[in-house]
N, C-alpha and C positions, 0 to 999 in steps of 0.2 A: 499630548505632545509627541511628535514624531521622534523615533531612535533610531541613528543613521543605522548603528552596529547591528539591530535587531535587523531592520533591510537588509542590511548585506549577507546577515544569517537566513533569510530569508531567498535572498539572491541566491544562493547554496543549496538552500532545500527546494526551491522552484525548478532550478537545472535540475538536480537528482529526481524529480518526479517528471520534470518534463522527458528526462532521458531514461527513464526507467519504469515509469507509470504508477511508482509505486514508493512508501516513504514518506508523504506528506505529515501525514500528525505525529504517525511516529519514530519521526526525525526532529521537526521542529517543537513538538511542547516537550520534550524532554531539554531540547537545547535552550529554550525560554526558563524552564530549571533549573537546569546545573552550570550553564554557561552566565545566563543573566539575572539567579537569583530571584525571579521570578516568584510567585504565590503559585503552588501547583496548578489550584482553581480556577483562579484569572490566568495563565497560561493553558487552560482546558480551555478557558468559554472561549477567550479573546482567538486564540491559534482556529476552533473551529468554526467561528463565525466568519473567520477567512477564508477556510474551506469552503462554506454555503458558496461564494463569491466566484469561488474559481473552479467548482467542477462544471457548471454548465456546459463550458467551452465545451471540453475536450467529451461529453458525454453529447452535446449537441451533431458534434461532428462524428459519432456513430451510430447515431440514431436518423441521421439523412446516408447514410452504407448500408443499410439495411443491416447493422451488425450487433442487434441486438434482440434478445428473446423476448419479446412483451409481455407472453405471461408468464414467465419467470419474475419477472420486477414486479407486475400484479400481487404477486403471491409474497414476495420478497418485502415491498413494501408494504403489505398488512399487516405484516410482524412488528419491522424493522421502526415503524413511521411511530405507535403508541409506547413502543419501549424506547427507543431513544429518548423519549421524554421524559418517561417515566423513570432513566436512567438517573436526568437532572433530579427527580424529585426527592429520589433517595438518598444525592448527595446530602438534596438541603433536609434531610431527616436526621443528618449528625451534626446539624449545628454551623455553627460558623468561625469555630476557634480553632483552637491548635491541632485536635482529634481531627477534624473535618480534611485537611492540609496534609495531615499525614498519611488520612487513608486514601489519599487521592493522588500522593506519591506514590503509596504500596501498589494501587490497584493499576496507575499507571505502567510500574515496573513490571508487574505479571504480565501486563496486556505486550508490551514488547519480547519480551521472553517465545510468549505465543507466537508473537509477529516472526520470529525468528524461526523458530518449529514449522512457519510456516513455508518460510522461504527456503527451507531445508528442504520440506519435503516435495514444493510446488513442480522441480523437474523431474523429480521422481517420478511425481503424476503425471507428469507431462511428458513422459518419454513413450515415445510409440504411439506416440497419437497425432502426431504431423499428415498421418494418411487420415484423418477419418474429415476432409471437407465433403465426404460425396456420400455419408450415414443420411440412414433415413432420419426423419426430424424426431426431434428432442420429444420426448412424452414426461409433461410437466408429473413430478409429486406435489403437490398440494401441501398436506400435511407437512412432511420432514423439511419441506423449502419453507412454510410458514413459521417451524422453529429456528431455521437459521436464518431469517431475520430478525426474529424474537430475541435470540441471543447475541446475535451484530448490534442490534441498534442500543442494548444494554451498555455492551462494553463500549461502544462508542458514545453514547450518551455520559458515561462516566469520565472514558479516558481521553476521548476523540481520535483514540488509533483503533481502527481494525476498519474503515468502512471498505477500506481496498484490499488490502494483503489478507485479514481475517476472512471478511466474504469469500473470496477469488477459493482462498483452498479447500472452505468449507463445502463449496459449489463443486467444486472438481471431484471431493468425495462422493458428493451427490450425485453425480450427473458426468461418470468418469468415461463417457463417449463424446462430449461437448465439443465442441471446436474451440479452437483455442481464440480466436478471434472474437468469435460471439460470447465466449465465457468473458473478456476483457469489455467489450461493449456495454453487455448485460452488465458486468461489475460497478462499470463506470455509471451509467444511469442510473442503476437501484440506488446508487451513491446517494445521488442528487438531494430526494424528498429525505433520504435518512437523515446527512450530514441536516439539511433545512431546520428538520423536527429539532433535534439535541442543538442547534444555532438559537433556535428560537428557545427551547430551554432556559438556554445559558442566556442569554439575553433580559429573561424573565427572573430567573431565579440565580443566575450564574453571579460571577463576579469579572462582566468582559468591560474592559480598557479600549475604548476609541482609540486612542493615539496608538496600542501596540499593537491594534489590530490592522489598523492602516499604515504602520511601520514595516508588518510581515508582507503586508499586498504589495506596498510601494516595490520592497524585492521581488517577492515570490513569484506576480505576475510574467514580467518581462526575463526572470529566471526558466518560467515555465515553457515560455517560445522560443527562450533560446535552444533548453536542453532539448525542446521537441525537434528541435534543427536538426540539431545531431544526433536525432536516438538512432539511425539508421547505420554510426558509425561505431555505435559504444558495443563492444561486447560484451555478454551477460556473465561472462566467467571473472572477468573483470569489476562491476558493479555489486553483481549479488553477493561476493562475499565481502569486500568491502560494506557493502549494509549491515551485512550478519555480525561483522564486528564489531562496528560503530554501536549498532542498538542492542547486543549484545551486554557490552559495557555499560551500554545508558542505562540499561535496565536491571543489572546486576548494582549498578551506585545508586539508584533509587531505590531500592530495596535494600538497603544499607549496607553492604558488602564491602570491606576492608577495603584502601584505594589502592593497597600493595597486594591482596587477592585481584582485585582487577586488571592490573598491572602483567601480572602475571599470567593472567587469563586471555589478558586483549594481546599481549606481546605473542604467544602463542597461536594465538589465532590467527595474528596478522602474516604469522611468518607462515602459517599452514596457507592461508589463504595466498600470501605470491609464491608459492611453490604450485598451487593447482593452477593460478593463472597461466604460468608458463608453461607447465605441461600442458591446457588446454591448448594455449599460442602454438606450441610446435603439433598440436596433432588436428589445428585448424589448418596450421602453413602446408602439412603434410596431402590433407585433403582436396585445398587448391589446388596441390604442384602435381596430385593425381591427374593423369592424362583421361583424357573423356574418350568412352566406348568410340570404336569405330563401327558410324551407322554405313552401310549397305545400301545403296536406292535397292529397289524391286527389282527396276529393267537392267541391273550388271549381275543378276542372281545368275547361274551357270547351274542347271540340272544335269547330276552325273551321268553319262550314256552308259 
């Protein structure tokens, strides 16, 4: 049975991933948790079987750009594709009662935490590296990229968050000349077969809901076209720590953290976070209202006599 409130939760986390690329699972199955009471497990399987659904798009239309590493995703996917599955099977090795529900809270809560560490540290990595589209090409690792799908498609097989934000920083460590374009494409694909594997999973062994799964899409979909509309106008000083906060907190109350430690913790954050917003805003405004070099034609050059 369809749930308007889930869609329109859904509407919410399709924009933020459409305008941000990033947030999908671990936005919405925490929100399927704490907001709608949700079963941890049926908000893993049902949330990521949604996922299967909706990365094609956006990994289809980088893979006709040419913007994405094929054998990166070879190697990616080897890993990624028999532990995502293997991720479900270890759920169902705890059973299917209370214990089962709880460590599927706890490991949720870690995996955001992560998500977080990661989103911290992703500019970091990424700073100084706007010059490298014109590096020589990428020379795959084999080995270290087959363990970081080894270990993506685990946590995502468990949690259903990490196939985007986990990969992307883990990949950045790996491969910290990458372009940043191709690191997103490459991210977005590898996605595909992983999210697939842990769908099919969960579907098998999971505990996934038709109706909440087609509740999130009914949203999430026409969320995700709208926020791709406007990704070109969202600022990332704006977004990113507004994420950091939100899942922050999801993952600090999923892991059972006082609601007046959280409280405490997200209200801090929130105020740190519009304080960097603005000083980002005035030293963005500052760099527009910067006047542009004055270029020189050749033929007004004047050689001293």
């Amino acid at each position: 049975m369809l749930d308007l409130t889930v869609a329109l939760a859904g509407l919410l986390v399709g924009f933020v991933v459409g305008l941000t690329g990033m947030g999908g699972g671990a936005l919405m199955t925490p929100l399927l948790v704490l907001l709608f009471g949700v079963e941890p497990l049926t908000a893993v399987s049902s949330d990521i079987v949604a996922s299967m659904v909706m990365k094609p798009v956006g990994g289809a239309v980088h893979w006709s750009r040419g913007t994405v590493h094929r054998g990166l995703v070879l190697w990616l996917m080897l890993g990624s594709v028999p532990s995502a599955f293997l991720g479900v099977l270890l759920l169902r090795s705890f059973g299917n009662g209370a214990g089962l529900q709880s460590l599927v809270k706890e490991a949720l809560g870690v995996a955001l935490l992560v998500v977080v560490t990661g989103l911290v540290l992703r500019p970091l990595l990424q700073r100084g590296r706007a010059k490298n589209d014109s590096v020589a090409p990428l020379e795959v690792r084999p080995l270290p990229t087959l363990l970081i799908g080894v270990l993506g498609g685990l946590v995502v097989g468990v949690t259903s968050v990490g196939s985007g934000s986990l990969m992307s920083i883990m990949l950045l460590l790996l491969y910290p000349r990458m372009r940043l374009k191709e690191l997103v494409g490459t991210d977005l694909v590898q996605a595909i077969p992983l999210v697939a594997s842990a769908a099919c999973g969960h579907l098998l062994f999971g505990d996934f809901k038709l109706g909440l799964t087609a509740s999130i899409l009914i949203g999430s979909i026409p969320g995700v076209f709208v926020g791709a509309h406007f990704s070109s106008r969202a600022p990332d000083y704006v977004i990113r720590p507004a994420l950091v906060v939100v899942l922050l907190a999801s993952g600090l109350k999923l892991l059972g953290v006082s609601t007046t430690i959280v409280s405490v913790v997200g209200g801090t954050l929130t105020l740190a976070a519009v304080v960097y917003a603005v000083l980002q805003a005035q030293r963005s405004a500052q760099e527009r209202a910067r006047p542009e070099p004055l270029l020189i034609p050749v033929g007004d050059q004047h050689s001293p006599h």
